[in-house]
C-alpha positions in Angstrom: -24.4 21.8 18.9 -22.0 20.8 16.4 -19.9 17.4 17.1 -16.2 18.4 17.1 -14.5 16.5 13.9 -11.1 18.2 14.5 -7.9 15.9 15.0 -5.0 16.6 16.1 -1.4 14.2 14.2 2.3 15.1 14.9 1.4 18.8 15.3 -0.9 19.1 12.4 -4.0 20.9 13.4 -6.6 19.4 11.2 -10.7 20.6 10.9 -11.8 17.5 10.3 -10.1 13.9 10.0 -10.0 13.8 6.2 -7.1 14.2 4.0 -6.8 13.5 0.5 -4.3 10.1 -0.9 -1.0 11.1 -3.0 -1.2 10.4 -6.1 -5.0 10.8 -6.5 -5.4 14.7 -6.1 -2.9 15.9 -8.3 -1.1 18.9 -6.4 -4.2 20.4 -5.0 -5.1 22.9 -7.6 -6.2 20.3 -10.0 -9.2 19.4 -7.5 -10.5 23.4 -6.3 -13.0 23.5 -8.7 -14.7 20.1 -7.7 -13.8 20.4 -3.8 -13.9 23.1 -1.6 -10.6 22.4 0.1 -11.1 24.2 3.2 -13.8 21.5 4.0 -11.0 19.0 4.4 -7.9 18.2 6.4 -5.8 18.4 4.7 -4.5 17.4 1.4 -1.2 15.4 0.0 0.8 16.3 -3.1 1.6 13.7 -6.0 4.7 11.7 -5.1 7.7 14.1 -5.8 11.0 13.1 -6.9 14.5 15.0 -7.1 13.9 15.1 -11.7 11.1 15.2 -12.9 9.8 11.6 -14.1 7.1 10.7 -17.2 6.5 7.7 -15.6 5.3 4.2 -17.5 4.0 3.5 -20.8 0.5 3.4 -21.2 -2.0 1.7 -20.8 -0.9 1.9 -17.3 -4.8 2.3 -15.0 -7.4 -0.7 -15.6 -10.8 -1.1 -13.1 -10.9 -4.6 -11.8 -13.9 -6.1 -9.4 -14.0 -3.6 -6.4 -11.0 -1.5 -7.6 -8.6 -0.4 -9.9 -4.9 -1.5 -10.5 -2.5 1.8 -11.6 0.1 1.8 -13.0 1.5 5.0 -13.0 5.3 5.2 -12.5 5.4 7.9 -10.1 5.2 10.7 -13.0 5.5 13.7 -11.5 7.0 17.2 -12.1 10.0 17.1 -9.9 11.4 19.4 -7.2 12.1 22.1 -8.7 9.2 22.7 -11.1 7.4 21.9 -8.3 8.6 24.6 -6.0 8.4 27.2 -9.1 4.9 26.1 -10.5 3.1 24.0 -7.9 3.9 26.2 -4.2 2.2 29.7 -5.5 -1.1 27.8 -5.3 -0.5 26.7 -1.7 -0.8 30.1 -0.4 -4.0 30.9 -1.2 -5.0 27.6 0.4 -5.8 28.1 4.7 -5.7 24.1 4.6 -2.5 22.2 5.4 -0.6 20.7 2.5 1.6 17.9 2.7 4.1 16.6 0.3 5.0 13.0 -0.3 8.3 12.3 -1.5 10.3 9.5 -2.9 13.6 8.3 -3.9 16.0 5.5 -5.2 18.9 6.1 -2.9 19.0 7.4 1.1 20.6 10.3 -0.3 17.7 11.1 -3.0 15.8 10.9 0.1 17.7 13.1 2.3 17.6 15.5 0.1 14.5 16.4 -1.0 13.3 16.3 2.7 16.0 19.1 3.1 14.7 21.2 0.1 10.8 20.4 1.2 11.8 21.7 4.8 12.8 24.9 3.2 9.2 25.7 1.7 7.1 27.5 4.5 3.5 26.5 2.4 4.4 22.9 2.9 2.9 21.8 6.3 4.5 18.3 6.9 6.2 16.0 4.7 5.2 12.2 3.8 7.7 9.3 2.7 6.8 7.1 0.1 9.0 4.0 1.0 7.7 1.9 -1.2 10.5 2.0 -3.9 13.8 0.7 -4.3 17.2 0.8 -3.3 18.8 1.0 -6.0 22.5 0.9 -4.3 21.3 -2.5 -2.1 20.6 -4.6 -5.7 16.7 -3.2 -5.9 15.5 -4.1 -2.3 12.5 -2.1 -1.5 12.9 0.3 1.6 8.8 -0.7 2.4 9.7 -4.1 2.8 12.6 -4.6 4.7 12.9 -3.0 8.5 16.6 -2.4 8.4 16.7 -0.4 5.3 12.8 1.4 6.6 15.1 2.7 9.6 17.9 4.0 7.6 15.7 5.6 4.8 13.6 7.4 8.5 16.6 8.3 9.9 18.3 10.4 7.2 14.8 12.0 6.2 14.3 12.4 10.4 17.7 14.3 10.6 17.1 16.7 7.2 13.7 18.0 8.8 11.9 19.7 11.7 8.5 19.3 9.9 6.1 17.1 10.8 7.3 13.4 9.6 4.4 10.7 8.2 5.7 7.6 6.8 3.6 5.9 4.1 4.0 1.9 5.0 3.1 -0.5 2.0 1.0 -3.7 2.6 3.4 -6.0 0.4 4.9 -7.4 4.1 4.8 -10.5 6.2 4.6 -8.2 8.6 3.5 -4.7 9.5 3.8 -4.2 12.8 7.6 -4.4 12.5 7.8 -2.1 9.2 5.7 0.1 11.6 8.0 -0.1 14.6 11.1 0.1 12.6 9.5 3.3 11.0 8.8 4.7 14.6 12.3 4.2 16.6 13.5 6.0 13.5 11.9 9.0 14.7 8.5 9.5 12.4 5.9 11.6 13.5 3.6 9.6 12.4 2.2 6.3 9.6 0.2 6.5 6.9 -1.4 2.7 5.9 -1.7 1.1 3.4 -0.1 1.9 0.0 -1.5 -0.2 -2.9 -1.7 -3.7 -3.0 0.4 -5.5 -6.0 -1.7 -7.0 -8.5 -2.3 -7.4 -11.9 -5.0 -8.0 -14.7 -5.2 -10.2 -18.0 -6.6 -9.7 -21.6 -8.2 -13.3 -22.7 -8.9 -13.1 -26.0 -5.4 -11.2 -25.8 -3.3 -13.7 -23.5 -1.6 -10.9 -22.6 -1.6 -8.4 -19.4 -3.5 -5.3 -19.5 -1.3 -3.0 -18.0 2.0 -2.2 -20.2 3.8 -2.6 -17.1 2.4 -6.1 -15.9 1.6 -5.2 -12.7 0.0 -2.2 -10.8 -1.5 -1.3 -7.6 -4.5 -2.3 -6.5 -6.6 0.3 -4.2 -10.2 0.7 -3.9 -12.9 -1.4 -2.0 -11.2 -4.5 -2.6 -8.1 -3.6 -0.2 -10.7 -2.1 2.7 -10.5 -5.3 4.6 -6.8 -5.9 4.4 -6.2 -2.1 5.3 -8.1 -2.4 8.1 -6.9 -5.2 9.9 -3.1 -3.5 9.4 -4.4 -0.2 10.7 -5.6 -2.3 13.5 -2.6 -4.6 14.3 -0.5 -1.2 14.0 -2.4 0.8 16.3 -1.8 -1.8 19.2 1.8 -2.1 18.4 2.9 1.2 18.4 2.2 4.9 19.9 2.0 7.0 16.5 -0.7 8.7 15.2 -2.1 6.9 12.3 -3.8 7.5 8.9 -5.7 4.5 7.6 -5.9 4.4 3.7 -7.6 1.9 2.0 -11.2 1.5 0.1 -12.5 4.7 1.8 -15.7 5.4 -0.6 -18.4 6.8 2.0 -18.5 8.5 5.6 -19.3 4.8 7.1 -15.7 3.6 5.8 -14.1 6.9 7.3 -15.2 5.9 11.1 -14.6 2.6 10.9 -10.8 3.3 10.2 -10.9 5.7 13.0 -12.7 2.8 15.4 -9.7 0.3 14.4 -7.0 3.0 15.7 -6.9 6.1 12.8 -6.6 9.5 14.1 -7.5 10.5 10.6 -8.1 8.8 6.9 -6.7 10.0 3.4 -9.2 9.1 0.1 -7.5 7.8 -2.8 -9.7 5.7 -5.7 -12.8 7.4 -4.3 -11.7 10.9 -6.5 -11.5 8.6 -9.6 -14.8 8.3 -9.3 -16.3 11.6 -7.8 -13.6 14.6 -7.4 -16.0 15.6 -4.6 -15.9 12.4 -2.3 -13.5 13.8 0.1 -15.4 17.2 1.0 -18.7 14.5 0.7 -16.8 12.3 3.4 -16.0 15.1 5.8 -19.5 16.5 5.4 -21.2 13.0 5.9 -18.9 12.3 9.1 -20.2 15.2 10.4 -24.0 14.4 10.2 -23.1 10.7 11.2 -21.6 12.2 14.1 -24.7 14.4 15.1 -27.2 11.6 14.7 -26.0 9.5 16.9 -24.9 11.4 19.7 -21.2 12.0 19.3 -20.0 15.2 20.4 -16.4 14.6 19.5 -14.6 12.5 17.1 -11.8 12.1 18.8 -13.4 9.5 21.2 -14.0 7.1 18.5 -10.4 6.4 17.7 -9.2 2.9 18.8 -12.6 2.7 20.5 -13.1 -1.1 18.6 -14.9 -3.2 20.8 -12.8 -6.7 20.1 
């Protein structure tokens, strides 16, 4: 008999606990020849924005030991292309796809929830909050709980989809990002987003990255990741997605012991657009062999 891998997060019906990391699978249809996507999740959309943005100059993605730091300025085709070029795709999908969204303002914010409500292929929506305020002098909404709860609330009140918010790691503390995030009434947290970090050219004496400074995801943020998944989980009742060095089946459940319902796979796809479907497929068997019959009883199941 088959273990049972499939989850269950703010009224998402998932196969199996994998989803795929925004930013790192395109909009879906840039990944169907390398992964069969009804062997996953579910998958996320590159970050969208109200305009379309061309993001930073290049070179803006550099491997470093145990990752990669990116750059990328949240380039991305904006809501409108988006919902003309990108959506057609999503119907022929029968896996759920989730948008992640982003603004500089509350209103940007609102907003696009609203328009992303309005598109019936789009199964739940994810908040990038790790950007900032332009109207409160630059303050990041990820960083500071006051402006995490107003940012939640307006998105919370312009949709009846399914509501994950994406926390980032750059905190003192997450379980109060994380509980701000929830009395503002999301569904459910996805953590972490990239680590800030940055790489320098010797010979050069200058950075590598046009931009300074990136994001640093891969194996080298697995630890940190899952010691926040772990805090969060105790600290609040919301389903959560652990992101974070994900490479192999082994990483998967251990995300899921310290208090995931389900994982998204970012840097892995850099380096093999199969790993997700190769995750999901290696849970399974991991699963099998050693007696689990359901997934499900493995989350938050850390003995510590």
């Amino acid at each position: 008999m088959k273990p049972d891998l499939s989850v269950s997060i703010a009224g998402l019906e998932l196969r199996n606990p994998v989803m795929t990391a925004s930013g790192t699978f395109g909009y879906g249809e840039e990944f169907a020849e390398y992964v069969d996507l009804e062997t996953i999740g579910a998958f996320v959309t590159k970050g969208l924005s109200l305009r379309p943005r061309a993001g930073n100059p290049t070179p803006r993605i550099v491997e470093t030991p145990g990752g990669m730091l990116n750059a990328i300025g949240l380039q991305n085709v904006g809501i409108d292309a988006f919902i003309e070029k990108k959506v057609p795709f999503l119907r022929s999908v029968a896996t759920p796809a989730i948008a992640n969204f982003f603004g500089n303002t509350i209103d940007e914010y609102a907003e696009l929830a609203r328009r992303l409500d309005a598109i019936p292929e789009i199964a739940g929506l994810e908040v990038n909050i790790s950007c900032p305020n332009v109207k409160q002098g630059g303050i990041v909404f990820g960083t500071d709980p006051q402006c995490a709860f107003q940012v939640v609330t307006a998105c919370r009140e312009a949709t009846i989809k399914p509501l994950i918010v994406k926390l980032s790691p750059n905190v003192t503390d997450i379980v109060s990002m994380a509980k701000a995030c929830s009395d503002a009434g999301a569904d459910a947290l996805s953590l972490i987003n990239t680590l800030t970090g940055m790489a320098i050219d010797l010979e050069r004496r200058r950075p590598v990255l046009a931009n300074i400074t990136g994001g640093l995801s891969g194996p080298a943020v697995k630890p940190v990741a899952l010691r926040m998944v772990w805090q969060v989980a105790r600290a609040v009742s919301l389903p959560i997605i652990g992101i974070g060095g994900i490479m192999n089946a082994r990483d998967a459940l251990e995300f899921i012991l310290a208090g995931a319902t389900a994982v998204q796979v970012g840097t892995a796809s850099f380096i093999n657009p199969g790993a997700a479907q190769e995750i999901a497929e290696g849970m399974e068997k991991w699963l099998a062999e050693n007696g689990v019959e359901d997934v499900k009883s493995l989350i938050g199941a850390l003995e510590a």
